[in-house]
C-alpha positions as YAML, in Angstrom:
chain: A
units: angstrom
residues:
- id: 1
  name: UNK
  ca: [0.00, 0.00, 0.00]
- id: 2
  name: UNK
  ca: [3.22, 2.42, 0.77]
- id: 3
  name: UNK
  ca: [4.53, 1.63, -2.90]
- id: 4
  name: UNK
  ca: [0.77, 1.98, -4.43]
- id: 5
  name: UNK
  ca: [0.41, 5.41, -2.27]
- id: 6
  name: UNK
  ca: [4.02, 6.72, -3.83]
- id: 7
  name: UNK
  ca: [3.06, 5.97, -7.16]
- id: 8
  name: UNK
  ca: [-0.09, 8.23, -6.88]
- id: 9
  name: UNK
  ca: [1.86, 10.92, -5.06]
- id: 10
  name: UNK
  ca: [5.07, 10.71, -6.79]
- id: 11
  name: UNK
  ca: [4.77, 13.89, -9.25]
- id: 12
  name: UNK
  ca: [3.48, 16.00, -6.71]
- id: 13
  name: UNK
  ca: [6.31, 14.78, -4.38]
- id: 14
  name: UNK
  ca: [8.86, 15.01, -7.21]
- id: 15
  name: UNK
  ca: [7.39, 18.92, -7.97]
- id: 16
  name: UNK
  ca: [7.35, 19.79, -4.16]
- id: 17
  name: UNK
  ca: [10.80, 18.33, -3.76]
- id: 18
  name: UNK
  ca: [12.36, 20.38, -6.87]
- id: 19
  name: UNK
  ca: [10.63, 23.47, -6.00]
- id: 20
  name: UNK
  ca: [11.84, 23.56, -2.55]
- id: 21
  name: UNK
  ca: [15.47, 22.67, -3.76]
- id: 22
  name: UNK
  ca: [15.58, 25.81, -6.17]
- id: 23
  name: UNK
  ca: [13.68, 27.88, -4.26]
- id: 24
  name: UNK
  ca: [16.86, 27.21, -1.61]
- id: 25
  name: UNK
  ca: [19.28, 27.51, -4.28]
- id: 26
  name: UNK
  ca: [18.10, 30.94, -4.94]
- id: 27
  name: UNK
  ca: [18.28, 31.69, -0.76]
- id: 28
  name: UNK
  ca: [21.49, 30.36, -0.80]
- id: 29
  name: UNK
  ca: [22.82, 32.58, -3.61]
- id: 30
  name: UNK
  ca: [21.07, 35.66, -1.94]
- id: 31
  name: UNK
  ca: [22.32, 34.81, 1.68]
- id: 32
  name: UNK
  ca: [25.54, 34.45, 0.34]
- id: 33
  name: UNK
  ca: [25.54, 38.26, -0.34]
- id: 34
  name: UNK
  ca: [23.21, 39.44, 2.43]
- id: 35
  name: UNK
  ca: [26.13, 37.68, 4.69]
- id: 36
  name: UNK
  ca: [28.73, 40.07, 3.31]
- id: 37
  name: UNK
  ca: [26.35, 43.49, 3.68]
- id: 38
  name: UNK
  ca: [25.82, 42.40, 6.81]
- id: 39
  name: UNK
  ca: [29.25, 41.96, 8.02]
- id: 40
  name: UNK
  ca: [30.39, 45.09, 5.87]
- id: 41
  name: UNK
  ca: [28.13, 46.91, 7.99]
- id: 42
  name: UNK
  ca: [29.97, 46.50, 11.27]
- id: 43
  name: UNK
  ca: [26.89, 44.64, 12.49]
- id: 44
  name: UNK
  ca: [28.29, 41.71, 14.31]
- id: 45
  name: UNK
  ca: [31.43, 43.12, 15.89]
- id: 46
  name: UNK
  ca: [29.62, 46.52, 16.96]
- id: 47
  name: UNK
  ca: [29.71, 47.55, 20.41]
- id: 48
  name: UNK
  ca: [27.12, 49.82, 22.53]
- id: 49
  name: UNK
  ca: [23.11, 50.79, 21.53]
- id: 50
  name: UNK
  ca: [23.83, 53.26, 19.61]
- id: 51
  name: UNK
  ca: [26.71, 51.76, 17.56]
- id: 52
  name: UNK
  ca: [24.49, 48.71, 16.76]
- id: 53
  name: UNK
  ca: [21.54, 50.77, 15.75]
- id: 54
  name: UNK
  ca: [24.03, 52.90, 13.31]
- id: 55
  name: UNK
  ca: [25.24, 49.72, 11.53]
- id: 56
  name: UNK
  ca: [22.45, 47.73, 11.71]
- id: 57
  name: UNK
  ca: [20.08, 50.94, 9.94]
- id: 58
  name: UNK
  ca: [23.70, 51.16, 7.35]
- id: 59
  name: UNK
  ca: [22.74, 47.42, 6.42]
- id: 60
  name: UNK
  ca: [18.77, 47.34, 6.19]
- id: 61
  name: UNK
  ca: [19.13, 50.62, 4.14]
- id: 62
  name: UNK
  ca: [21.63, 48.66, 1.52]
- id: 63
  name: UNK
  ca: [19.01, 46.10, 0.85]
- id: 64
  name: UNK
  ca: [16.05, 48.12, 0.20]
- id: 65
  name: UNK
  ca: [15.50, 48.52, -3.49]
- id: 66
  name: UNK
  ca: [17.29, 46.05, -4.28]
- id: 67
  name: UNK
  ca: [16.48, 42.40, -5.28]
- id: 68
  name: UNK
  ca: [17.12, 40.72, -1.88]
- id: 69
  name: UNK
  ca: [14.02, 43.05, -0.68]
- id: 70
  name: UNK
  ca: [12.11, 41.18, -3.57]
- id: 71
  name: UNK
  ca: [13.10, 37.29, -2.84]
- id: 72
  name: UNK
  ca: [12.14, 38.71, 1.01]
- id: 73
  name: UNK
  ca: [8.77, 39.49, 0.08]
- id: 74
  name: UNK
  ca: [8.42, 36.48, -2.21]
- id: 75
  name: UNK
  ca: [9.53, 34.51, 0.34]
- id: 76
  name: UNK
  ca: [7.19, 35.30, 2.68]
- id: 77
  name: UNK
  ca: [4.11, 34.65, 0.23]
- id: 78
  name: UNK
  ca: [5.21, 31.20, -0.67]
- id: 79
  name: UNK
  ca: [5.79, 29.93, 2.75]
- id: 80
  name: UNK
  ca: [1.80, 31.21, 3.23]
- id: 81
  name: UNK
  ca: [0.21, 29.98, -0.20]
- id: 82
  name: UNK
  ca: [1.93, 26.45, 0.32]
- id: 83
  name: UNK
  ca: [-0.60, 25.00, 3.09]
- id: 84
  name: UNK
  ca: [-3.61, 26.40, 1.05]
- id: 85
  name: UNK
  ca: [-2.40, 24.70, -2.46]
- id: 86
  name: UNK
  ca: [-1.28, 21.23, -0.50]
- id: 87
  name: UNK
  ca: [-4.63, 21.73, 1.28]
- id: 88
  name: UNK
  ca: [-5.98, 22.39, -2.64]
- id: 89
  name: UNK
  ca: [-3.71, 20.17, -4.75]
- id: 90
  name: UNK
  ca: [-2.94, 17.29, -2.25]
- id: 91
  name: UNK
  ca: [-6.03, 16.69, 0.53]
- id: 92
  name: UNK
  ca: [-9.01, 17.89, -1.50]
- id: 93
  name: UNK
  ca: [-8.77, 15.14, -4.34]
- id: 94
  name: UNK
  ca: [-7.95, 12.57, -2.27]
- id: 95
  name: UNK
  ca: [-11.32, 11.30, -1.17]
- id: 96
  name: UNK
  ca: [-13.21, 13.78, -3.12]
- id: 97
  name: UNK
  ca: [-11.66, 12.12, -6.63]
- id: 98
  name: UNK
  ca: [-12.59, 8.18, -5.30]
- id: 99
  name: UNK
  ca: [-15.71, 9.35, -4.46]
- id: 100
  name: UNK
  ca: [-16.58, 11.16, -7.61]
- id: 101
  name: UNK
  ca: [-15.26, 8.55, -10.23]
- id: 102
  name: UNK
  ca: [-16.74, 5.29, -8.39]
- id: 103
  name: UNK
  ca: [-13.32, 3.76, -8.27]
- id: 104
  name: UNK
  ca: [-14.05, 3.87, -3.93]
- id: 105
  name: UNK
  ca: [-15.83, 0.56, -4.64]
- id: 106
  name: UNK
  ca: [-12.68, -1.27, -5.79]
- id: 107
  name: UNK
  ca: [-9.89, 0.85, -3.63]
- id: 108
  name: UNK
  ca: [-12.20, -0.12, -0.12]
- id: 109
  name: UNK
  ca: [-12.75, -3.23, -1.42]
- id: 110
  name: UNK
  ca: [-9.63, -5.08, -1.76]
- id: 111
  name: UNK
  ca: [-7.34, -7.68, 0.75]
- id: 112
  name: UNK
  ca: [-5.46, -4.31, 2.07]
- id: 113
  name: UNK
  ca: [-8.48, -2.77, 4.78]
- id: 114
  name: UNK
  ca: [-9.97, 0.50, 4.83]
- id: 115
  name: UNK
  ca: [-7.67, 1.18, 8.04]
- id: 116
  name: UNK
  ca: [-4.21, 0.61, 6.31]
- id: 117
  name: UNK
  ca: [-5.68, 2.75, 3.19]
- id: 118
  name: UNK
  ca: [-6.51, 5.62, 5.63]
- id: 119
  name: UNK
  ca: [-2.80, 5.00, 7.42]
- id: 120
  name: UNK
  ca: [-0.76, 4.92, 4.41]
- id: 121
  name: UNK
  ca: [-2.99, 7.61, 2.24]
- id: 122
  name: UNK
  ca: [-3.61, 10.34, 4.28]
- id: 123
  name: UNK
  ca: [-1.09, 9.56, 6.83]
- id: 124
  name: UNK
  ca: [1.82, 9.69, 4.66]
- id: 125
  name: UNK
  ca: [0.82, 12.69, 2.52]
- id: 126
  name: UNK
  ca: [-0.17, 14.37, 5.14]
- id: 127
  name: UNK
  ca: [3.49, 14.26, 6.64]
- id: 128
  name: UNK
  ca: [4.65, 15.21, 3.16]
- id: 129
  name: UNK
  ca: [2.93, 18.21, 3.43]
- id: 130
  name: UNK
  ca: [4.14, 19.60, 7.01]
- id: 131
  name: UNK
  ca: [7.79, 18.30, 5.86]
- id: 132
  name: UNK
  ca: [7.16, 20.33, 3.01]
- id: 133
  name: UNK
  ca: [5.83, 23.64, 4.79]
- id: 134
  name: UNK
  ca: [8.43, 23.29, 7.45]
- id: 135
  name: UNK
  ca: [11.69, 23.19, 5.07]
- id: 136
  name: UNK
  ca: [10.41, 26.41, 3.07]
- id: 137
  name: UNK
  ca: [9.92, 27.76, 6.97]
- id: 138
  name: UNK
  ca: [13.27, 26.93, 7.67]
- id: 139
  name: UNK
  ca: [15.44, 27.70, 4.55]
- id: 140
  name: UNK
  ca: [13.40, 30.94, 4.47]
- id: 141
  name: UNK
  ca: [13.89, 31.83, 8.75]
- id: 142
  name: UNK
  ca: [17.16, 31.14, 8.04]
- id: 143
  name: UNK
  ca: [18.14, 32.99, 4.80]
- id: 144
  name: UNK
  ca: [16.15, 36.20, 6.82]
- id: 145
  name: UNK
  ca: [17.19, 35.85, 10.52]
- id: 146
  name: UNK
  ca: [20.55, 38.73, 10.15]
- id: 147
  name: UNK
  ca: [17.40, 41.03, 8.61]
- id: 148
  name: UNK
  ca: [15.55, 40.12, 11.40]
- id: 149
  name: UNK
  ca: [18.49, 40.94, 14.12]
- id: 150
  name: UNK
  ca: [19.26, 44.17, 12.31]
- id: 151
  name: UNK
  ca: [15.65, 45.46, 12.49]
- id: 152
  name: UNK
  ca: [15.87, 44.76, 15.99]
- id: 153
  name: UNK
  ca: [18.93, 46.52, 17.15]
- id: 154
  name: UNK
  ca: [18.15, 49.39, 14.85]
- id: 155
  name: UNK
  ca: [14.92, 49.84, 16.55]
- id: 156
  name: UNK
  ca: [13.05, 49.89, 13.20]
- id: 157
  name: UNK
  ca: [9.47, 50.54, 13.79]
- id: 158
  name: UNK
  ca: [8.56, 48.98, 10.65]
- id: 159
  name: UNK
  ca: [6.46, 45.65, 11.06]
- id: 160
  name: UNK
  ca: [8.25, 44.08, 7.94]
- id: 161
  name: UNK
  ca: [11.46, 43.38, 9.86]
- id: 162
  name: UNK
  ca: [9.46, 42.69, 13.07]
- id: 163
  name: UNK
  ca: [9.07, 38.52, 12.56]
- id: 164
  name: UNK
  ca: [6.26, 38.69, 15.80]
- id: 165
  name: UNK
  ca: [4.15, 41.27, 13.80]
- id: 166
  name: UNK
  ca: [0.89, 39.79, 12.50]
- id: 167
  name: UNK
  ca: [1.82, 40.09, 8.65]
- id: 168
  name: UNK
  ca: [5.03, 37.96, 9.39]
- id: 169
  name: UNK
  ca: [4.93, 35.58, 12.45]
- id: 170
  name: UNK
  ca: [2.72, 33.09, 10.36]
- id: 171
  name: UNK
  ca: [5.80, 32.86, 7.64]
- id: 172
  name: UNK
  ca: [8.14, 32.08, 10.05]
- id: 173
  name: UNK
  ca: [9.11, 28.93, 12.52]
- id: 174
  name: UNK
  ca: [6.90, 26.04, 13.07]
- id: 175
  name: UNK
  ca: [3.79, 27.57, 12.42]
- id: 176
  name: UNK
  ca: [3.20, 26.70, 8.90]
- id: 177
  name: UNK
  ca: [3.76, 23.37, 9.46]
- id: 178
  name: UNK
  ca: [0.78, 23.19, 11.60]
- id: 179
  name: UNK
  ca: [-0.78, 25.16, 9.03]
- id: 180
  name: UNK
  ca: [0.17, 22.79, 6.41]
- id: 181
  name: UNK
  ca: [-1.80, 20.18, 8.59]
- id: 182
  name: UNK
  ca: [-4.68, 22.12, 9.27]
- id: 183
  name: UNK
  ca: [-4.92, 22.55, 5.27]
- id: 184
  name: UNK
  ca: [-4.65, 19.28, 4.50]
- id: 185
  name: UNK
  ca: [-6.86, 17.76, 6.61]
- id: 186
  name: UNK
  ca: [-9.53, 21.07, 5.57]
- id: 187
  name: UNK
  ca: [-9.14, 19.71, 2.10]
- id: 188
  name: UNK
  ca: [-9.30, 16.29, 3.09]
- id: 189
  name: UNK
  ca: [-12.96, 16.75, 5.04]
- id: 190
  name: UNK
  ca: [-14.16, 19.20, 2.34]
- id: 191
  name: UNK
  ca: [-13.78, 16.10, -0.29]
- id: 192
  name: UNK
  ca: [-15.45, 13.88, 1.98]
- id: 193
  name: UNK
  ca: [-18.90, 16.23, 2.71]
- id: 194
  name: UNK
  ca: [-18.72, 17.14, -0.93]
- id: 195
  name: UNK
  ca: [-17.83, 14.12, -3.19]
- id: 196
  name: UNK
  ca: [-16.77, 16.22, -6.11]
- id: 197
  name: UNK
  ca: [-12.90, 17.50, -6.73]
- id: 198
  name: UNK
  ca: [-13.43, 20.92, -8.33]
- id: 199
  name: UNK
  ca: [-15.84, 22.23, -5.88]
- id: 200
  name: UNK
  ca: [-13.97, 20.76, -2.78]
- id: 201
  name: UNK
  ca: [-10.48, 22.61, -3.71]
- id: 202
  name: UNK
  ca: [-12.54, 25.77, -4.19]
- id: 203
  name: UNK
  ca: [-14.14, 25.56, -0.33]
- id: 204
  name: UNK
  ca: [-10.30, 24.58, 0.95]
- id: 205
  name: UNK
  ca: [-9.03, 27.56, -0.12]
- id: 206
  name: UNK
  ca: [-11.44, 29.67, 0.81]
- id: 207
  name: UNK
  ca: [-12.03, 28.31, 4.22]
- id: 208
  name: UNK
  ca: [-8.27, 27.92, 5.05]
- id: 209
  name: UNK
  ca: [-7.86, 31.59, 3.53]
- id: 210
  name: UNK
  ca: [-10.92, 33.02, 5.99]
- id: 211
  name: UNK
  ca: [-8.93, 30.88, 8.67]
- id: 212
  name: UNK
  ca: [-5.79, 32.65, 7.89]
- id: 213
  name: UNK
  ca: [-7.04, 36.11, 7.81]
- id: 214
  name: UNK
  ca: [-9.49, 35.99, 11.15]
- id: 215
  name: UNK
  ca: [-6.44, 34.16, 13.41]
- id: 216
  name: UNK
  ca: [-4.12, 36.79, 13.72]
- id: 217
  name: UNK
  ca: [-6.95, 39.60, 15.19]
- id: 218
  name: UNK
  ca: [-8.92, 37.28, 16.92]
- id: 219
  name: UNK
  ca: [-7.83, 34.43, 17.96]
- id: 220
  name: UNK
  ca: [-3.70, 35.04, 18.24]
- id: 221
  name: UNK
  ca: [-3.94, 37.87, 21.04]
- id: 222
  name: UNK
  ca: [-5.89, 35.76, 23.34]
- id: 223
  name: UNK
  ca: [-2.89, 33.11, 23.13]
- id: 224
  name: UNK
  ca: [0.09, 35.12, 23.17]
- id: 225
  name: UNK
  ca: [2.18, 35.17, 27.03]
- id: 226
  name: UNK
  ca: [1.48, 39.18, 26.92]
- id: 227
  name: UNK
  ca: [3.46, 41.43, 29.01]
- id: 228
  name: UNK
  ca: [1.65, 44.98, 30.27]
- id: 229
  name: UNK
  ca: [3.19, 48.62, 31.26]
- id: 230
  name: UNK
  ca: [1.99, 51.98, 31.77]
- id: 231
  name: UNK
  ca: [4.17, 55.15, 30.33]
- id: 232
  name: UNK
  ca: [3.14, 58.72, 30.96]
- id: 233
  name: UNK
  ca: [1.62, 61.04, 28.36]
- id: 234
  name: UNK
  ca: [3.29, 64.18, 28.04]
- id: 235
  name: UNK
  ca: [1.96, 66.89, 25.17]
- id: 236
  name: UNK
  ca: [6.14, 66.46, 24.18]
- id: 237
  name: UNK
  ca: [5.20, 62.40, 23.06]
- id: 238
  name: UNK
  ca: [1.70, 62.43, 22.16]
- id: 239
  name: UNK
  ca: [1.54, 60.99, 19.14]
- id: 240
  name: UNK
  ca: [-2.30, 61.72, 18.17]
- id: 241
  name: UNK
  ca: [-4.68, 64.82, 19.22]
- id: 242
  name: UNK
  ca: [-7.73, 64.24, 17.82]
- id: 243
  name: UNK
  ca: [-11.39, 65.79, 18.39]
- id: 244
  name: UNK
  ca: [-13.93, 62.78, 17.64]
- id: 245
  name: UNK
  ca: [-17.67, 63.41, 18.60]
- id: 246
  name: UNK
  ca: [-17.02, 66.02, 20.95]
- id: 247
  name: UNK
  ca: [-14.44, 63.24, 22.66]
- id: 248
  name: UNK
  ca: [-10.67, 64.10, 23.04]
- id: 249
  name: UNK
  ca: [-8.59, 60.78, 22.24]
- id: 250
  name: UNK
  ca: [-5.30, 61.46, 23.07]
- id: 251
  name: UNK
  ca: [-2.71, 58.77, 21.91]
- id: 252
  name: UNK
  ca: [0.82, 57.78, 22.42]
- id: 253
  name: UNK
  ca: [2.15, 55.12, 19.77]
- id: 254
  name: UNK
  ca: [4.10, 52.66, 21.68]
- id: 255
  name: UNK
  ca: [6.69, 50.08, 19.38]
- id: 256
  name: UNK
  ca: [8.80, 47.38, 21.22]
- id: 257
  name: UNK
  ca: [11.44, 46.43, 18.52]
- id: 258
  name: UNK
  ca: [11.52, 42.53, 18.30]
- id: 259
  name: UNK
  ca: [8.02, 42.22, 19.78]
- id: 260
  name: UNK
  ca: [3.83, 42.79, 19.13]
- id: 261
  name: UNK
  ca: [2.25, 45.45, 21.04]
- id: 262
  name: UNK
  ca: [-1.13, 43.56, 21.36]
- id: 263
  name: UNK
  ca: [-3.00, 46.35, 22.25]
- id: 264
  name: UNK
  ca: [-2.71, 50.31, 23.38]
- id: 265
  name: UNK
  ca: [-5.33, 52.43, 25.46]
- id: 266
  name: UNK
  ca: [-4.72, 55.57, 27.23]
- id: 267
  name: UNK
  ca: [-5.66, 55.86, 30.66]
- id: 268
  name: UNK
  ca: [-6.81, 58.18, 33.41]
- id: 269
  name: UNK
  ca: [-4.72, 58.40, 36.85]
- id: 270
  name: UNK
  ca: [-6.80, 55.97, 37.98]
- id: 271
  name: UNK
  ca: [-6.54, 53.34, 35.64]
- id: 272
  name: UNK
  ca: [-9.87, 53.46, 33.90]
- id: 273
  name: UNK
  ca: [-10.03, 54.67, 29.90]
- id: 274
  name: UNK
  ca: [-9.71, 58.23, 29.08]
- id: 275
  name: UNK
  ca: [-12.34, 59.99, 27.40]
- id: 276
  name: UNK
  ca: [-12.84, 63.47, 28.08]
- id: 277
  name: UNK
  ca: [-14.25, 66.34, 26.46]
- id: 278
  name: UNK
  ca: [-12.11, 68.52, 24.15]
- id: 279
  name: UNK
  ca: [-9.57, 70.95, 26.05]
- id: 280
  name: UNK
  ca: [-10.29, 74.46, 24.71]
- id: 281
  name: UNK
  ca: [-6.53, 75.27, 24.79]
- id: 282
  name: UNK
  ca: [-5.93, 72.04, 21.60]
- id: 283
  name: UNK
  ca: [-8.99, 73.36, 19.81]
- id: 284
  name: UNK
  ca: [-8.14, 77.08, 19.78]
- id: 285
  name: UNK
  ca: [-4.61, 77.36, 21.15]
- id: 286
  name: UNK
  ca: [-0.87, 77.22, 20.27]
- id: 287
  name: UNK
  ca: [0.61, 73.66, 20.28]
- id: 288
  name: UNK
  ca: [2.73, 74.94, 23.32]
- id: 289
  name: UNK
  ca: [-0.64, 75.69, 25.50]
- id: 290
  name: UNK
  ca: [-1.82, 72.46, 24.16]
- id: 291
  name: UNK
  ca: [0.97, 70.43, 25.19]
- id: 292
  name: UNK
  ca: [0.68, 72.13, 28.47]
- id: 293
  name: UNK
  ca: [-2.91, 71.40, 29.04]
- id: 294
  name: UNK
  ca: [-2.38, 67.91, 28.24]
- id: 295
  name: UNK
  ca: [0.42, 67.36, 30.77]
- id: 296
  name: UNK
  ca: [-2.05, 68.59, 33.72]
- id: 297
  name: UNK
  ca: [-4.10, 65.22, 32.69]
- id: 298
  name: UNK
  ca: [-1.49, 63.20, 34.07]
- id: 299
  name: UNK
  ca: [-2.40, 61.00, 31.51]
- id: 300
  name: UNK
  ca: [-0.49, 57.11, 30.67]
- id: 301
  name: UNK
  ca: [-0.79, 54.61, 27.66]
- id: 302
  name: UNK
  ca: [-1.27, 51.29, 29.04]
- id: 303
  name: UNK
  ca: [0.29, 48.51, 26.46]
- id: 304
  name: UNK
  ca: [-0.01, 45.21, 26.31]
- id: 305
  name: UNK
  ca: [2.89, 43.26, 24.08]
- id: 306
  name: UNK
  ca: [4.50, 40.01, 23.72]
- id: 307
  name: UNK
  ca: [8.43, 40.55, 24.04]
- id: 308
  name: UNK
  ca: [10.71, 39.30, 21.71]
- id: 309
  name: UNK
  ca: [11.97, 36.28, 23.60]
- id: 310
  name: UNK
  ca: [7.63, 35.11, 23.68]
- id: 311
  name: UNK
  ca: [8.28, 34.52, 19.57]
- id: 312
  name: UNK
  ca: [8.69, 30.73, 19.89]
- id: 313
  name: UNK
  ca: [6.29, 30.21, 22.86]
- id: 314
  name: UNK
  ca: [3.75, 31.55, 20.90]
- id: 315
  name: UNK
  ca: [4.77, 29.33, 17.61]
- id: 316
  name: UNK
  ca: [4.52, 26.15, 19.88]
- id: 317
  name: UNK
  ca: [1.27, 27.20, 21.06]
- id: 318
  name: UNK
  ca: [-0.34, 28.62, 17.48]
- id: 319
  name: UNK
  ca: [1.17, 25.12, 15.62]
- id: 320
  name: UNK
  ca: [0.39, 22.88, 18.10]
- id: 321
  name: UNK
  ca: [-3.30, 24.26, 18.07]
- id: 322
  name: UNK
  ca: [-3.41, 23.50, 13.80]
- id: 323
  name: UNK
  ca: [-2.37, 19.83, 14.52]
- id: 324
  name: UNK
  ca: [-4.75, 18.92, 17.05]
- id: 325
  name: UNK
  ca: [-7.12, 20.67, 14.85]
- id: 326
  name: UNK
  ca: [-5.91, 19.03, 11.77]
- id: 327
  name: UNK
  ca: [-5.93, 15.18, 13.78]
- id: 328
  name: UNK
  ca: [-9.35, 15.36, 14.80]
- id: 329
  name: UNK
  ca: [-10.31, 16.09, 11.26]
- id: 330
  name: UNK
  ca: [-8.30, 13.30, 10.40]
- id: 331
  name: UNK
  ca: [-9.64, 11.12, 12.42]
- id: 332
  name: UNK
  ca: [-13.04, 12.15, 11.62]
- id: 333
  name: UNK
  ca: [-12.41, 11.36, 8.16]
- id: 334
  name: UNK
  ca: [-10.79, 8.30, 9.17]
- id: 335
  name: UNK
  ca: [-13.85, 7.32, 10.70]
- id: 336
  name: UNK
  ca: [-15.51, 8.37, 7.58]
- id: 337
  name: UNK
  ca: [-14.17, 5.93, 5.36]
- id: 338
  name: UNK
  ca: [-14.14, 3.06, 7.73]
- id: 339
  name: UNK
  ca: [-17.73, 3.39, 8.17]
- id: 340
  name: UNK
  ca: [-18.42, 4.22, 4.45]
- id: 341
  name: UNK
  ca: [-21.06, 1.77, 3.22]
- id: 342
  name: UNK
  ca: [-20.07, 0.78, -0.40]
- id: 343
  name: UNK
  ca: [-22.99, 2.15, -2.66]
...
C-alpha cells in the first residue's frame, strides 16, 4: 500500500521536492551576499546601543530597493500559499476524486483494509505536506534571521522586519507546518462532505484563507504570554490629538522592537479609559498651550505586548493548536471511510 500510495503521489512529491530545492538555491545565492552586507556593515562586531543601531540601519538601508528586498517578500508569500495549495492540490482530491469517479468501490474493497488505506494515504501525505511547509519555513527563517536581528537593534518601527508582527509571524518557525496540517486535513474533510474534486479545492481555499485572515486579530492575542506597562503622556510624546464626537482621544504610539504590542489604550490616573471632552486650549490654542494642558491630565498609555523572547512560545502554542485541529479532522475522516457503506 506504501509503494501503491508513492506511485499516486510521486509527481506531486517530485514537484514539491524540486521546487523547494531551487527555491533554496536561490536563498542560498542571496544569503551568500546578504552575509557580506551584513558583516560590511559592522553589524556583528559593533559595540554599545547606539553603535548597533548605526550599523544595523547602514545594512537594512543597503538592501532596500534592491532584489534581496524582492526574494524577502516572495519569500514570505510562498511559505503562506503552500498550506492552502497542499490543502488544494494534495487533501481535496484525495477522497473527493474516489468518491466522484466510483473507483471507492474497488480501492475499499480489496485484501489491504480500509484502516491501512486511511494510514498509508492520508497519513503519509499528510506528513509530506508539514515536511514540506516546514523546510520552506526553515530555509526561508534562516536565509532572513541577520534582517531580522538588524531590524531589531536598529529599533526599526517597521512591522516588515518585526518577525512577531501579525503580517510575518505566520511565515516564520513552526507555524506553517501546523498550518500545512490544518490545510490538508480542511481539504481532506471538504472532499469527503462534498464528493466532487473541483468544488472541494474551491471551499479549501477559501475556508483555510478566511482561517488565515481571522487568526491573527482574533484568535492570536488571546494566546500570546502578553506582558503589560503603563508610560506617561506628556503633550512632548503624544503621538495623536484628535477631536472625535465632541471626545478628546489622546494617543501615544508605543513600538517594542523585536516584539507585538497587542493592544494600546490611554488611561486616566486611575486606571480606567480616558475619554474626556475637548480641552479648549488644543482646539483654539498654540501647540505649546496644548501640550501644556495635556500634561495637567497626568495621563499614561497602558500597552499590552509580547516581548521578543515570547516569539517561539507563541509558535509552539499557534502550531500545536493547527495539529490537534488538523488530527481530529483526520480522524473524523478516518472514521468516515471506515464506516463508508459501499454504494
Amino acid at each position: 500500500m506504501i509503494w501503491l500510495t508513492w506511485r499516486q503521489f510521486r509527481a506531486q512529491s517530485i514537484a514539491a521536492g524540486a521546487f523547494v530545492v531551487a527555491f533554496g538555491v536561490v536563498l542560498l545565492v542571496s544569503g551568500i551576499k546578504i552575509a557580506h552586507a551584513y558583516s560590511s556593515a559592522g553589524v556583528p562586531g559593533c559595540h554599545g546601543a547606539g553603535a548597533c543601531a548605526n550599523a544595523a540601519t547602514t545594512f537594512i538601508d543597503q538592501l532596500r530597493g534592491s532584489s534581496t528586498e524582492l526574494i524577502y517578500y516572495t519569500g514570505i508569500v510562498i511559505v503562506y500559499l503552500a498550506p492552502a495549495l497542499m490543502g488544494m492540490f494534495w487533501g481535496a482530491p484525495l477522497v473527493a476524486r474516489e468518491l466522484e469517479t466510483g473507483t471507492f468501490r474497488l480501492a475499499w474493497n480489496q485484501s489491504v483494509s480500509r484502516t491501512r488505506w486511511v494510514v498509508a494515504k492520508l497519513g503519509l501525505i499528510w506528513l509530506a505536506a508539514m515536511a514540506t511547509a516546514g523546510l520552506l519555513s526553515l530555509v526561508t527563517g534562516s536565509w532572513a534571521s541577520p534582517i531580522f536581528r538588524a531590524g531589531q537593534l536598529a529599533g526599526s518601527d517597521s512591522v516588515s522586519l518585526d518577525r512577531l508582527a501579525p503580517q510575518l509571524f505566520g511565515a516564520q518557525g513552526i507555524a506553517p507546518i501546523g498550518y500545512a496540517a490544518f490545510a490538508f486535513a480542511l481539504g481532506v474533510a471538504a472532499g469527503v462532505f462534498i464528493r466532487h474534486t473541483i468544488p472541494a479545492m474551491a471551499v479549501t481555499l477559501v475556508g483555510f484563507g478566511l482561517v488565515q485572515l481571522a487568526w491573527p486579530s482574533w484568535v492570536r492575542p488571546h494566546l500570546a504570554p502578553q506582558l503589560r506597562q503603563y508610560l506617561p503622556i506628556t503633550g512632548a510624546n503624544v503621538n495623536e490629538l484628535v477631536v472625535e464626537n465632541n471626545q478628546f482621544i489622546v494617543r501615544r504610539t508605543i513600538f517594542k522592537p523585536g516584539g507585538w504590542v497587542v493592544s494600546n489604550q490611554t488611561v486616566n490616573p486611575a486606571g480606567r479609559p480616558f475619554g474626556g471632552a475637548p480641552l479648549q486650549a488644543c482646539v483654539s490654542g498654540p501647540q505649546s498651550a496644548c501640550n501644556a494642558a495635556v500634561n495637567t491630565l497626568h495621563l499614561r498609555t497602558l500597552i499590552s505586548y509580547v516581548p521578543a523572547r515570547g516569539f517561539w512560545e507563541l509558535q509552539w502554542i499557534e502550531a500545536g493548536i493547527f495539529v490537534v485541529l488538523a488530527a481530529a479532522l483526520t480522524a473524523f475522516c478516518a472514521w468516515w471511510i471506515r464506516n463508508r457503506q459501499l454504494t
